[in-house]
C-alpha positions as CSV (number, residue, x, y, z in Angstrom):
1,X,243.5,285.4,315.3
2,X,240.0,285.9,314.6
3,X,236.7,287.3,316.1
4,X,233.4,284.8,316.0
5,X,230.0,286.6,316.4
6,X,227.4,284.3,317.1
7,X,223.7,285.1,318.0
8,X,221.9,282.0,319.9
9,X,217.8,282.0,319.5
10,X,215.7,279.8,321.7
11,X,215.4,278.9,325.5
12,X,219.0,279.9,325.8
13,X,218.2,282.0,329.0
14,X,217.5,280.4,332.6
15,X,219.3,277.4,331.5
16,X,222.7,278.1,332.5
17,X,223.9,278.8,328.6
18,X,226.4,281.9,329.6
19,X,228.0,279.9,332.4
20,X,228.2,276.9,329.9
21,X,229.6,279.2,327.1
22,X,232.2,280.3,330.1
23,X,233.3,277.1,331.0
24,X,233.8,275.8,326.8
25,X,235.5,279.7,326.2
26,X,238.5,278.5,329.2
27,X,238.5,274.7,328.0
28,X,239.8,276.1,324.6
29,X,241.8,279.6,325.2
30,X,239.2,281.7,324.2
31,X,238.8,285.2,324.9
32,X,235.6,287.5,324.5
33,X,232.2,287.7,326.9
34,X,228.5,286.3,326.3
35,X,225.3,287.9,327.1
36,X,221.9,287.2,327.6
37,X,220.0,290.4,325.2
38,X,217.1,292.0,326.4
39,X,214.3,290.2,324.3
40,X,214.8,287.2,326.6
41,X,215.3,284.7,323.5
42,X,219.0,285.4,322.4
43,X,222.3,284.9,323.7
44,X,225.2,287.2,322.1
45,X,229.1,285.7,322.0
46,X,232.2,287.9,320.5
47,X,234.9,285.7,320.8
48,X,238.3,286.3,319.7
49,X,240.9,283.4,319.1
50,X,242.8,281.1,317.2
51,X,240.0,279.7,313.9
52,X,240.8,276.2,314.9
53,X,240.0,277.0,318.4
54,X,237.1,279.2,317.6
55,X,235.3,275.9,315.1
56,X,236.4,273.6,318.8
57,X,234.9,275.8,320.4
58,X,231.4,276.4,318.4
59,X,230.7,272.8,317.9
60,X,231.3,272.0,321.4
61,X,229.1,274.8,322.7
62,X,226.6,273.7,319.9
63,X,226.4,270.3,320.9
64,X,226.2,270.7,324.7
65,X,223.4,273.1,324.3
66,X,221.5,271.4,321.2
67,X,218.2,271.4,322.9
68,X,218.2,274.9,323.6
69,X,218.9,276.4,320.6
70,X,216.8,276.9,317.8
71,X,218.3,279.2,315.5
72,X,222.0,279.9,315.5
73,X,223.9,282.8,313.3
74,X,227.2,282.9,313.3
75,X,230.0,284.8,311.5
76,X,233.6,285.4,311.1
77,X,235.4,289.0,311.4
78,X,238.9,290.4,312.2
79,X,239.8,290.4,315.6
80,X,240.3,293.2,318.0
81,X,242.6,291.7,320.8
82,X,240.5,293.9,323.1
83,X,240.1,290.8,325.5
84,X,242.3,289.7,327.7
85,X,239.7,286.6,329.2
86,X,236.3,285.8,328.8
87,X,233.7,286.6,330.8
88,X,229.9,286.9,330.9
89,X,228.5,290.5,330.6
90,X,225.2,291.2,332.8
């Protein structure tokens, strides 16, 4: 298991990203939230899974939302297991 932290830059608010990052999280057993941060031009993700699952799961999001994003940071680090599904934080 491992924890991906990924920090989205662009028009990745208003254009249903979090509910897009939901539905890709489900499709591939992932576990962790997604938020929108306060400067209105990021999207935050902590999710926790299987590496395999986690790369799935980053190029999928990455493609479906291509022409949103315009920076993208990403990074691997231990995981917690503090999740038990994924959901979007508000």
């Amino acid at each position: 298991m491992k924890r991906l932290h990924i920090i989205y830059t662009g028009r990745v608010q208003g254009v249903g990203f979090r509910y897009t990052t939901l539905d890709v999280a489900n499709k591939h057993n992932i576990k962790g939230w997604v938020k929108n941060l306060p400067d209105g031009e990021r999207v935050e993700v902590a999710a926790e899974g299987e590496e395999a699952a986690l790369e799935k799961f980053s190029q999928e999001l990455n493609s479906t939302m291509s022409t949103y994003i315009r920076e993208k940071s990403e990074y691997f680090e231990p995981a917690t297991g503090e999740y038990s599904s994924f959901r979007i934080v508000y």
